[in-house]
DODRENBA-750033 format. One record per residue (C-alpha): residue in one letter; chain; x negated, y, z negated. Coordinates in nm, 4 decimals, padded with zeros to 6 digits. Layout:
N
[atom A,A,[X,Y,Z]]
...
This chain:
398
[atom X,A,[02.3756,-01.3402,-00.2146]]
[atom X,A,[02.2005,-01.0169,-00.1881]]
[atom X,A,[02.2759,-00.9215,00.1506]]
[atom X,A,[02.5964,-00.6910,00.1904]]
[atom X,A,[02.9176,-00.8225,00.2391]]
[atom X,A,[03.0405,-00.5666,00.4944]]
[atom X,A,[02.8016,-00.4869,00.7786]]
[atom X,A,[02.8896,-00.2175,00.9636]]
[atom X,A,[02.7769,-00.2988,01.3456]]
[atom X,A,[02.7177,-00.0253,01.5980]]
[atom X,A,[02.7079,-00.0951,02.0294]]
[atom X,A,[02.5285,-00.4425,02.0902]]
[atom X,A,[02.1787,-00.4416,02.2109]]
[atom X,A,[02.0918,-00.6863,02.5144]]
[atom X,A,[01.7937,-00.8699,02.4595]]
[atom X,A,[01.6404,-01.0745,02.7503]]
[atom X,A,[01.6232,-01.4632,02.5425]]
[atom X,A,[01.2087,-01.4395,02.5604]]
[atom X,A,[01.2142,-01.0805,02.3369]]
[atom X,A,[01.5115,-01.2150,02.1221]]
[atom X,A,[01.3046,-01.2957,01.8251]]
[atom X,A,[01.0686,-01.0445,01.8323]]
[atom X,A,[01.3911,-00.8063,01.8490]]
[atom X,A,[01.5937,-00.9811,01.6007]]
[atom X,A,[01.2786,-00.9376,01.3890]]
[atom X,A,[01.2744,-00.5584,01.4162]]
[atom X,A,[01.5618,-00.4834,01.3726]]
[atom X,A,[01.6080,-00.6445,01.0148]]
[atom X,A,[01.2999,-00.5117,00.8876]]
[atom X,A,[01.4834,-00.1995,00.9978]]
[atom X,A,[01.8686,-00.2096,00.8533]]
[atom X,A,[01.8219,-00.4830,00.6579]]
[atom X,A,[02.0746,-00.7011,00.8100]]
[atom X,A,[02.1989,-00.8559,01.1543]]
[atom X,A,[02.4270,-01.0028,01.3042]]
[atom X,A,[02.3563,-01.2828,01.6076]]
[atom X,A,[02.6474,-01.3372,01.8707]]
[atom X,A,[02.6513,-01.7423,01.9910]]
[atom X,A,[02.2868,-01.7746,01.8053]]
[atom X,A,[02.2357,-02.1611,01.8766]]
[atom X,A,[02.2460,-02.1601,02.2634]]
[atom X,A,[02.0562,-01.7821,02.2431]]
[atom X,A,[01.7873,-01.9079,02.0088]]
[atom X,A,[01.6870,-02.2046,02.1569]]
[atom X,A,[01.6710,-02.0314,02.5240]]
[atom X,A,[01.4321,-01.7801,02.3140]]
[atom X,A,[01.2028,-02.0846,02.1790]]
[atom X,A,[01.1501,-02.2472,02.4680]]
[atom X,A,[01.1236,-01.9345,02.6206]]
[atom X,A,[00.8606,-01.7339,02.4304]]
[atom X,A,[00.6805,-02.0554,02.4184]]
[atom X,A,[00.6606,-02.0602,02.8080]]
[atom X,A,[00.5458,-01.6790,02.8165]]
[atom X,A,[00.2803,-01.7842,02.5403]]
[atom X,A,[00.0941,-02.0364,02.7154]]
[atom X,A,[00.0987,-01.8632,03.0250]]
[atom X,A,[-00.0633,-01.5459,02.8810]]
[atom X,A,[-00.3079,-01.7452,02.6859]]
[atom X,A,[-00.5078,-01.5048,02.4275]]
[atom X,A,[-00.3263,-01.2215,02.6632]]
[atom X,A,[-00.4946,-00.9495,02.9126]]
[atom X,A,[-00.7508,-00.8104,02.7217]]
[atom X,A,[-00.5682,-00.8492,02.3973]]
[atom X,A,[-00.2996,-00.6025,02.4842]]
[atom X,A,[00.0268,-00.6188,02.2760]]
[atom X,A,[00.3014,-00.7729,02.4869]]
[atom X,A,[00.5891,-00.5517,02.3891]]
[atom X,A,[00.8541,-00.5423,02.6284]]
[atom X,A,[01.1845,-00.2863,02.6384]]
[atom X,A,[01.4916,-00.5145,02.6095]]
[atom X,A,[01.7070,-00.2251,02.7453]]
[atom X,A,[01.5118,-00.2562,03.0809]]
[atom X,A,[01.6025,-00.5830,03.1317]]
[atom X,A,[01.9342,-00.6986,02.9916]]
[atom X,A,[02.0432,-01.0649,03.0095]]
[atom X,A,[02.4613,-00.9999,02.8419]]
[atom X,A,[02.4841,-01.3793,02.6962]]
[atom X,A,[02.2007,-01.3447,02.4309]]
[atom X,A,[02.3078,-01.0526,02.2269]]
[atom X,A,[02.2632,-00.8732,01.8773]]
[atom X,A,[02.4288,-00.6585,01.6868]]
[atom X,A,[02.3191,-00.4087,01.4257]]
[atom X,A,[02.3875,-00.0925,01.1944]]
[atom X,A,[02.3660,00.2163,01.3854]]
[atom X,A,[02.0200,00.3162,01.5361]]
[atom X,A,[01.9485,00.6226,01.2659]]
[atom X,A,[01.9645,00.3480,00.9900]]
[atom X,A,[01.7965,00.0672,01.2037]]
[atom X,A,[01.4853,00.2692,01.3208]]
[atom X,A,[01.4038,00.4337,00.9745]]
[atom X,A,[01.0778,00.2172,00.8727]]
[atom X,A,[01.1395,-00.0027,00.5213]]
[atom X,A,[00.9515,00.1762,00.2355]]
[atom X,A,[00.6516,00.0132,00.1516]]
[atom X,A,[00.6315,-00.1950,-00.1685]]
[atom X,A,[00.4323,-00.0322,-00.4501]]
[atom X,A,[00.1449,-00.2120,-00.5399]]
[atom X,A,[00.1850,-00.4353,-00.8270]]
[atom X,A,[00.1411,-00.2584,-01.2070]]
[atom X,A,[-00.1851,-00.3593,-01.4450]]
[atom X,A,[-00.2435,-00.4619,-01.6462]]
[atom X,A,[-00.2001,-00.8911,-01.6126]]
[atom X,A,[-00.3599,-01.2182,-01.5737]]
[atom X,A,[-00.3983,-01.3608,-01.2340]]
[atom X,A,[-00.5140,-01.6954,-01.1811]]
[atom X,A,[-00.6321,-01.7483,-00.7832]]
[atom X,A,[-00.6876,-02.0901,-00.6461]]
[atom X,A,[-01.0404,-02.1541,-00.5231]]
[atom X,A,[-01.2599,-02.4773,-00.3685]]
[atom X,A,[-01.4866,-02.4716,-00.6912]]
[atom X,A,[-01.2003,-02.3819,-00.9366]]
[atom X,A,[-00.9632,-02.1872,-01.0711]]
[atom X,A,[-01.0657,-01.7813,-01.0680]]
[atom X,A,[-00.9029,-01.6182,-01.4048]]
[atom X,A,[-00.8852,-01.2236,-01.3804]]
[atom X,A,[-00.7708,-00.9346,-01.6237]]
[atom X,A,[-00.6012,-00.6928,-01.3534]]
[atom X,A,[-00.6688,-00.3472,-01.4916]]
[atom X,A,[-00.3793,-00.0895,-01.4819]]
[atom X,A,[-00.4456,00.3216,-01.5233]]
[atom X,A,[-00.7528,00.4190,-01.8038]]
[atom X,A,[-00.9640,00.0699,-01.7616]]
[atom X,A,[-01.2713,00.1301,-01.5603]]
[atom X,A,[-01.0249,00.4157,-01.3543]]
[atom X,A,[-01.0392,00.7473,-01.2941]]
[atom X,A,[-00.7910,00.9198,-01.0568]]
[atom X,A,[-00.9409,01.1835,-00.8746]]
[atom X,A,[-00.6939,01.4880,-00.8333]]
[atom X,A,[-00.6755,01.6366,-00.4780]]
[atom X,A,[-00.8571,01.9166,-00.5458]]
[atom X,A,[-01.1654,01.7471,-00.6329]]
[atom X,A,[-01.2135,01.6063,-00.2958]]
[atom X,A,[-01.3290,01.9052,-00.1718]]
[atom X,A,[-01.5941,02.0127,-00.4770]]
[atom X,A,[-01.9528,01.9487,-00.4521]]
[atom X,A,[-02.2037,01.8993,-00.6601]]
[atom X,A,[-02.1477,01.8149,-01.0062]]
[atom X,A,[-01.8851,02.0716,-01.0851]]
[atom X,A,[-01.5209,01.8026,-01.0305]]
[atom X,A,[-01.3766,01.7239,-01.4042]]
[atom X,A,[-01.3453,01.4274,-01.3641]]
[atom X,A,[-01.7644,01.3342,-01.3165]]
[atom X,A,[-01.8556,01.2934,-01.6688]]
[atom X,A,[-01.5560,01.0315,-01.7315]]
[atom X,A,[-01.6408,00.8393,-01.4284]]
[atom X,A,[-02.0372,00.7936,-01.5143]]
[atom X,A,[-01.9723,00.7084,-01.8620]]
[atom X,A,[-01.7466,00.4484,-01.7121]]
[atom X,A,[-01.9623,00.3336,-01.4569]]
[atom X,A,[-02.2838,00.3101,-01.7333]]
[atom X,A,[-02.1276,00.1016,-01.9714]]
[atom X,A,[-01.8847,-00.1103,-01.7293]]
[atom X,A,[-02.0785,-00.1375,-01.4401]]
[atom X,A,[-01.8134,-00.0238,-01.1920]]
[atom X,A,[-01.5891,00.2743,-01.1409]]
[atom X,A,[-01.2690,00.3164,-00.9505]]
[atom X,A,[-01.1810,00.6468,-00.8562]]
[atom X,A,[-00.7946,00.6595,-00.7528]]
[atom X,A,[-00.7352,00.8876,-00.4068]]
[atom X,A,[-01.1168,00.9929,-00.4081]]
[atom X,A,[-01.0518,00.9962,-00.0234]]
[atom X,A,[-00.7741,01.1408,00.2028]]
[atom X,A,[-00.5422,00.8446,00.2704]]
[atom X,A,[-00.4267,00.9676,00.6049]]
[atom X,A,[-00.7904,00.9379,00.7006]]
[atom X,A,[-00.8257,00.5898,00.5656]]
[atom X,A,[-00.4810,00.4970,00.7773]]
[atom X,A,[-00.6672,00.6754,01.0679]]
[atom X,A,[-00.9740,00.4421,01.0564]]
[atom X,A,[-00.7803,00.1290,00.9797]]
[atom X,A,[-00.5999,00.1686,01.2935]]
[atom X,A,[-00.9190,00.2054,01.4863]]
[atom X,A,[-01.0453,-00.0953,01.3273]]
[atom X,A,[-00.7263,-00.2444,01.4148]]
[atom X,A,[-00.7503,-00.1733,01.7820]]
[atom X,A,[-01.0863,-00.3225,01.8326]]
[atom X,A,[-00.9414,-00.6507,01.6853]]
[atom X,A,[-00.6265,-00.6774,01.9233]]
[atom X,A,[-00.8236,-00.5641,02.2001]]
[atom X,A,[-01.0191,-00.8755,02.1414]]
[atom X,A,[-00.6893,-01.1128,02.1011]]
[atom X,A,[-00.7706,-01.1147,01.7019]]
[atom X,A,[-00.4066,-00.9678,01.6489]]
[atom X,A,[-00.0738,-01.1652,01.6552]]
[atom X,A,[00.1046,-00.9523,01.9536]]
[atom X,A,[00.4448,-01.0111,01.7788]]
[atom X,A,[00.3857,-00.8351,01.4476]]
[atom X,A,[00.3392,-00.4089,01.4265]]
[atom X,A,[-00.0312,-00.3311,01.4699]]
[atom X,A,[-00.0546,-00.2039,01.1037]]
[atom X,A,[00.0420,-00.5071,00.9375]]
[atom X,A,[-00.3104,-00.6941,01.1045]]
[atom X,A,[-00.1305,-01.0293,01.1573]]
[atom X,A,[-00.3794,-01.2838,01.2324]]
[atom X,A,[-00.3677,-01.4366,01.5947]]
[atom X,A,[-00.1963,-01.8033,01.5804]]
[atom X,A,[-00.5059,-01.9112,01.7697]]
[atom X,A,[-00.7338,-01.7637,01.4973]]
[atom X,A,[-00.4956,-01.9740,01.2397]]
[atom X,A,[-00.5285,-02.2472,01.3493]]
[atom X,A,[-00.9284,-02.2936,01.4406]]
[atom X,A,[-00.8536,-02.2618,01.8413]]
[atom X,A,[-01.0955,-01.9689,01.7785]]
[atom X,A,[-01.3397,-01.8573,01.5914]]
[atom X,A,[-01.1613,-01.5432,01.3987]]
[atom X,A,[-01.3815,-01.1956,01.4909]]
[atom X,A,[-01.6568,-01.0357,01.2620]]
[atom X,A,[-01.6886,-00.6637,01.2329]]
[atom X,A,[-01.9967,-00.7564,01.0750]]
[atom X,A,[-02.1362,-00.6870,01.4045]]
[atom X,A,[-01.9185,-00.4876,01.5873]]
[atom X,A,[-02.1287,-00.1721,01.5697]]
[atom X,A,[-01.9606,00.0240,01.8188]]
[atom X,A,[-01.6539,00.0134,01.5877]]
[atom X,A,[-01.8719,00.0805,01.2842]]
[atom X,A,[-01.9890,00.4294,01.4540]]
[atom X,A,[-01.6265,00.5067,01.5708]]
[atom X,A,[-01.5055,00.8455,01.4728]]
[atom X,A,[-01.2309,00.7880,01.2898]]
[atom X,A,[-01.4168,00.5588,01.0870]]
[atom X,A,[-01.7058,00.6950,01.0209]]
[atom X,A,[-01.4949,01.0059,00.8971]]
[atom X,A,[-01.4076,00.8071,00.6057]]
[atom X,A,[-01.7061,00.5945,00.5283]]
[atom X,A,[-01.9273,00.9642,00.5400]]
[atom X,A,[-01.6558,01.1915,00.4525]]
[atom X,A,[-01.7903,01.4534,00.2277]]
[atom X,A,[-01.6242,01.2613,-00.1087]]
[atom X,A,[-01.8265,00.9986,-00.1088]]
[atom X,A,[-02.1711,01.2297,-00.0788]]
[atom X,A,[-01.9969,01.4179,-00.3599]]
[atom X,A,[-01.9196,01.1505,-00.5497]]
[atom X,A,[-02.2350,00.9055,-00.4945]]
[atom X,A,[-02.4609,01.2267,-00.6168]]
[atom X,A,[-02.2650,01.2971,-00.9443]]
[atom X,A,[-02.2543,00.8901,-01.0737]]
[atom X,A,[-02.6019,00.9430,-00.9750]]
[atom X,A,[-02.6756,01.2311,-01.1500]]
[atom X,A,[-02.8809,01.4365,-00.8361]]
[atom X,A,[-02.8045,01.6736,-00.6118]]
[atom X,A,[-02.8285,01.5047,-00.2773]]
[atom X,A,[-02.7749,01.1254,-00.1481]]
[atom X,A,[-02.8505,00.9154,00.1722]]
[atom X,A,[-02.6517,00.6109,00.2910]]
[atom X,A,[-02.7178,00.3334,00.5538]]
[atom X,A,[-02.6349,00.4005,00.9109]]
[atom X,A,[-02.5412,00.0246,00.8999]]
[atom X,A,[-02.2216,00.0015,00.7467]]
[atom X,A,[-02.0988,-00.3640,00.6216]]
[atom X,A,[-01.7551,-00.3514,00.7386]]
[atom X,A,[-01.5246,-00.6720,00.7412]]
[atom X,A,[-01.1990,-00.8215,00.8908]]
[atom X,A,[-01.1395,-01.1080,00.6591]]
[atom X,A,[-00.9390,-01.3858,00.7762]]
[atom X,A,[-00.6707,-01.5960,00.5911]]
[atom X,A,[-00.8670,-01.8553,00.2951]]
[atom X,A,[-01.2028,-01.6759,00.3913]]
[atom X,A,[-01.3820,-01.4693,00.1093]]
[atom X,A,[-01.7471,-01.3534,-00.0507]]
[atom X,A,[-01.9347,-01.5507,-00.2774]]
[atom X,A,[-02.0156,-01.3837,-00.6103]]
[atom X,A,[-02.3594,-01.1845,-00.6374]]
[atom X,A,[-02.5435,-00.8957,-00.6825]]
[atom X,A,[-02.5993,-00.6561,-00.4879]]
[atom X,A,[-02.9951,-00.6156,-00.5268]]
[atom X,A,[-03.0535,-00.9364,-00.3176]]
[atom X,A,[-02.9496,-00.7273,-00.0229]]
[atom X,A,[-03.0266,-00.3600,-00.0510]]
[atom X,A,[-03.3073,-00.3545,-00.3588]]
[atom X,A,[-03.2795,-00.3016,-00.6996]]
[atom X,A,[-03.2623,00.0371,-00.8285]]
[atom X,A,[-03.0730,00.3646,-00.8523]]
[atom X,A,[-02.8177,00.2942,-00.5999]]
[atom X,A,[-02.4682,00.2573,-00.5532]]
[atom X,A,[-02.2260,00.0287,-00.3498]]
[atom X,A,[-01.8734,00.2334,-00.2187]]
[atom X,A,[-01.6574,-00.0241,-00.1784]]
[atom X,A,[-01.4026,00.1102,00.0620]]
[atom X,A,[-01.0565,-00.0869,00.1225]]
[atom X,A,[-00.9261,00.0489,00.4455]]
[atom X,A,[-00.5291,-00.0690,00.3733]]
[atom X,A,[-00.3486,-00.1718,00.0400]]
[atom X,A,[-00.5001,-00.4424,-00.1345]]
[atom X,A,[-00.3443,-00.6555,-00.4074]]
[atom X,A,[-00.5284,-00.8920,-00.6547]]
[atom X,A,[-00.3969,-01.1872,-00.7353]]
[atom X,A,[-00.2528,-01.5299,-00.5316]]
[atom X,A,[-00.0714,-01.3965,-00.2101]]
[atom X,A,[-00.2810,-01.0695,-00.1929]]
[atom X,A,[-00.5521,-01.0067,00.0777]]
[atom X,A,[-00.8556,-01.1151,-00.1507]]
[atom X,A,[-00.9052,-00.8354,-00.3698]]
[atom X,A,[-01.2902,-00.7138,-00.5452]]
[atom X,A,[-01.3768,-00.8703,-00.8549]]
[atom X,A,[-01.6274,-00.8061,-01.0978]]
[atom X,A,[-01.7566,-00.9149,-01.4414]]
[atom X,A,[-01.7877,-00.5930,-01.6818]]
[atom X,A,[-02.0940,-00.5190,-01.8202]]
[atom X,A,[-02.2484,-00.7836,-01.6326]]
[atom X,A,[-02.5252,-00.5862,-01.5359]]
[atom X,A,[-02.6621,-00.5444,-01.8682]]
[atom X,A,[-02.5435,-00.8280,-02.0570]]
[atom X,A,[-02.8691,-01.0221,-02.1894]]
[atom X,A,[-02.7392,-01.3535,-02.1177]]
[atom X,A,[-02.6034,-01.2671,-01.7699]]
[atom X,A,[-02.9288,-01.0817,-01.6976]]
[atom X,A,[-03.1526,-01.4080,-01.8066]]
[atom X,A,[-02.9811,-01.6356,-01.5673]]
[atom X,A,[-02.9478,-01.4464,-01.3017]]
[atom X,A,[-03.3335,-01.2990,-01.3110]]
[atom X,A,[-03.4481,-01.4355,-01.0402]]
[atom X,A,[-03.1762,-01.3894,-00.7588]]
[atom X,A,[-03.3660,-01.0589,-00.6150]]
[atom X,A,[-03.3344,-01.1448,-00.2530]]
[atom X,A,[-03.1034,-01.2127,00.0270]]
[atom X,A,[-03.2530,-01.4956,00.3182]]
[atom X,A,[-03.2468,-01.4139,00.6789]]
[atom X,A,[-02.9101,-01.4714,00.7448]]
[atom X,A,[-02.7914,-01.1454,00.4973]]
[atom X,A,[-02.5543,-01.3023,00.3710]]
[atom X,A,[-02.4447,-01.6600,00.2285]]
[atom X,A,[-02.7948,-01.7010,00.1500]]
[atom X,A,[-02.7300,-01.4403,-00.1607]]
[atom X,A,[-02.4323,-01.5916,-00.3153]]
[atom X,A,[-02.4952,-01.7263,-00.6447]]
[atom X,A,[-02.2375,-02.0415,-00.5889]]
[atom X,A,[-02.0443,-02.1719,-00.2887]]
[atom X,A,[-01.7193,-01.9534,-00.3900]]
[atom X,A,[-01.5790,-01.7461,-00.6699]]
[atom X,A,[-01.4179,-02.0203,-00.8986]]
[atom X,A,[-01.7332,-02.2536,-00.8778]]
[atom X,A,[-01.9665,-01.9577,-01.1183]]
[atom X,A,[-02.0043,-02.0454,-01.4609]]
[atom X,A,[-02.0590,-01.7832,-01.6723]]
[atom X,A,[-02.2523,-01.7841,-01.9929]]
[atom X,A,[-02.0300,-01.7698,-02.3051]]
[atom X,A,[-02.1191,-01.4829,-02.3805]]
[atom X,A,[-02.0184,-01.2470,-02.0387]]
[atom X,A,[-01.6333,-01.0695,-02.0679]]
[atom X,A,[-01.4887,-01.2520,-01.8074]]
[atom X,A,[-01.3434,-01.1878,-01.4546]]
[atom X,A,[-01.1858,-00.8350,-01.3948]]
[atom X,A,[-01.0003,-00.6996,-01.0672]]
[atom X,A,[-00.7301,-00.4354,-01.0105]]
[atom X,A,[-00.5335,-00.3364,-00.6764]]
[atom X,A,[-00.6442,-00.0945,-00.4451]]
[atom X,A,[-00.4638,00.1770,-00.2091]]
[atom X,A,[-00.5794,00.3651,00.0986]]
[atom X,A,[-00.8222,00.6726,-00.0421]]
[atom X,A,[-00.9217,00.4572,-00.3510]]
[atom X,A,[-01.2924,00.3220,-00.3515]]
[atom X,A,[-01.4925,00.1157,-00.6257]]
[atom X,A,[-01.8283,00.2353,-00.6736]]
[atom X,A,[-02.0495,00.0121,-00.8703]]
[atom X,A,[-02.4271,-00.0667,-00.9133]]
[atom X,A,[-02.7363,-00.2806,-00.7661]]
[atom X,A,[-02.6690,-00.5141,-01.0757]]
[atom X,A,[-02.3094,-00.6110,-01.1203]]
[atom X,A,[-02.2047,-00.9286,-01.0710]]
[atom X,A,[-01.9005,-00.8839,-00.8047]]
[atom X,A,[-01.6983,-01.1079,-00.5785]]
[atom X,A,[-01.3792,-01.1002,-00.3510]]
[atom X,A,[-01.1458,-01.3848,-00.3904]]
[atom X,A,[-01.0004,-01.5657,-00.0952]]
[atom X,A,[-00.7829,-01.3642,00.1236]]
[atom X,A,[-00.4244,-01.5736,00.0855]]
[atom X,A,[-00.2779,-01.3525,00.2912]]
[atom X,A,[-00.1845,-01.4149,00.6847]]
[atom X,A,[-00.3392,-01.0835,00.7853]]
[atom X,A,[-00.7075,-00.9965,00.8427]]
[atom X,A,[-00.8157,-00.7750,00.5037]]
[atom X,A,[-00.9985,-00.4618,00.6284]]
[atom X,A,[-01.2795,-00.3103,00.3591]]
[atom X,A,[-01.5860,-00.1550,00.3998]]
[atom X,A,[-01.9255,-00.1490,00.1863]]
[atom X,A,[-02.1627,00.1464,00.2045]]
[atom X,A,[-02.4677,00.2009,00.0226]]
[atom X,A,[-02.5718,00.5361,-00.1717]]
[atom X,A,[-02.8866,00.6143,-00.3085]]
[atom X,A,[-03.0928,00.9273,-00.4340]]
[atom X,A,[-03.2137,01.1659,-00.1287]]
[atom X,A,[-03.5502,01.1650,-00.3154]]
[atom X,A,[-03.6536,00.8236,-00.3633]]
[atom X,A,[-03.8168,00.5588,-00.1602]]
[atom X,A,[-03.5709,00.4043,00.0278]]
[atom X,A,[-03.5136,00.0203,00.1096]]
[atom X,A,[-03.6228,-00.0791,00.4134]]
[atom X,A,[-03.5335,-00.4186,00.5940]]
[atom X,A,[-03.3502,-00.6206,00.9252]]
[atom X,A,[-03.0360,-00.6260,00.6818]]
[atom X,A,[-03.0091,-00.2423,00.5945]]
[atom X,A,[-03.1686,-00.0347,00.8718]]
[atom X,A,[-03.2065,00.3425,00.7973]]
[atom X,A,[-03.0670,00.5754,00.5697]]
[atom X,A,[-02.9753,00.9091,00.6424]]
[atom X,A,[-02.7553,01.2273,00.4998]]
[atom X,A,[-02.4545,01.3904,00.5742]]
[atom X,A,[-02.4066,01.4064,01.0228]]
């Protein structure tokens, strides 16, 4: 009922029966609309088809995107029409990210996760352009943010970075992950469709965990030590200069997968430091979203949160289950007496920044792309830093 009734159709575009779907695809994200000329005979040709060129290519050469020029090859029988090309190759807008605040209630192995999402003026500040480029403690927007950060434990700071940057490193990211057959080839890059292999447990989906080569790319390390964050980091802080890890913990998080609720201290130390946590993409909270941060507000100085929790200090060897405080998000029981779950959605250039002693998780990702996000660890230039296998060493601006 919503498409139009009229479509207005411009030259037909041959399409070998292999690229059919891929094309038709396109070309309605596109205009919107299309129209298929003797569909059954074309689509089933194209099934059988791209199934053929599928198994033959396996998880592909070298990962590389099989995207093939239909004009190049014409087969006349299998053929498409749609609006003219100026309208068809226009990309859709993208979909604003869902308003705060609401309730969300996400689906999880131990139970059912129940989240305020926070809109504008709850645990937010949005930084003004401007103030990505002042240092020290001079950006009007510093005082707001610690008070914030002191009494709920986390801050966001809207478009703290430059989101063409973000885009930049996400891409990178994204590169690295098709190169290694992680990528669906039939989807656009950006949108970081999981590989039906990776689906469906053919193959072990990739960890950036360890991929330090792409950690220390360029692009990406132009966000994750881009002069904001120093800036930033030192003001919540309240000194003049910061270090961060050369190690940076930066994920590609599959479909259903997500990390277990904790506190930061059990993997960097306790004390005056900060995590950035950097979402390289939009990110939506909430069923259907790509497993979005959540936190518990004033969790790190609630008495009854502290108690319990008292003696979770530590990480074991592996860095990282071995710190969860439960098997997954909905299995935590609070005490009474904590606020409750809190999330909020994320764009490229925002970042959370909260302390050693919140109580944070991400929920599962229930999207069918990977969710790209980053966490980096701030601390005073002037302090003894924490030293272990799961940290390495810390270092100033490059």
């Amino acid at each position: 009922p919503s498409l139009p009734q009229t479509i207005a159709c411009a030259s037909p575009i041959a399409v070998s029966p292999a690229d059919m779907g891929t094309r038709v695809k396109k070309a309605s994200q596109g205009s919107g609309c299309v129209v298929l000329r003797r569909p059954a005979a074309a689509f089933a040709a194209a099934a059988a088809a791209t199934s053929a060129v599928r198994r033959a290519n396996g998880k592909g050469a070298g990962g590389q995107r099989r995207r093939q020029d239909a004009l190049t090859a014409p087969v006349p029988r299998a053929v498409c029409s749609r609006r003219p090309a100026a309208a068809a190759t226009a990309p859709p807008p993208e979909p604003p990210l869902p308003s705060g605040p609401r309730t969300i209630r996400v689906p999880c192995e131990g139970g059912l996760l129940v989240a305020e999402v926070i809109g504008g003026g709850v645990a937010v500040v949005r930084v003004p352009a401007r103030c990505r480029l002042v240092e020290g403690r001079s950006a009007a927007c510093a005082d707001t943010a610690r008070d914030i950060l002191r009494a709920e434990g986390l801050v966001v700071l809207r478009g703290l970075l430059p989101s063409g940057l973000v885009r930049a490193a996400r891409g990178a990211c994204l590169r690295a992950l098709d190169r290694g057959g992680a990528l669906d080839p039939d989807w656009p890059l950006d949108d970081a469709r999981v590989a039906q292999d990776c689906m469906e447990g053919v193959r072990e989906p990739p960890s950036l965990l360890r991929r330090l080569d792409v950690q220390q790319l360029p692009a990406v390390l132009r966000v994750l030590e881009h002069s904001a964050l120093f800036s930033a980091a030192a003001q919540l802080l309240g000194v003049d200069e910061v270090v961060t890890t050369a190690y940076k913990w930066l994920r590609a998080v599959p479909p259903g997968k997500f990390t277990g609720p904790h506190m930061d201290r059990a993997y960097v130390g306790a004390g005056a430091r900060l995590t950035a946590w950097v979402p390289l993409g939009d990110v939506s909270a909430g069923p259907g979203g790509s497993g979005s941060l959540c936190w518990v507000p004033g969790s790190h100085v609630e008495p009854a949160v502290v108690e319990r929790f008292r003696d979770h200090q530590s990480a074991g060897a592996d860095g990282e289950r071995s710190g969860w405080l439960a098997p997954d998000p909905g299995a935590l029981r609070l005490p009474p007496s904590a606020r409750g779950w809190r999330s909020a959605d994320f764009a490229p250039g925002d970042v959370a920044f909260f302390g050693m002693d919140l109580l944070h998780t991400t929920v599962p990702n229930g999207s069918g792309s990977f969710r790209l996000s980053c966490d980096t660890r701030w601390q005073p230039a002037d302090i003894p830093t924490h030293a272990g296998p799961n940290v390495g060493p810390w270092r100033g601006p490059q």
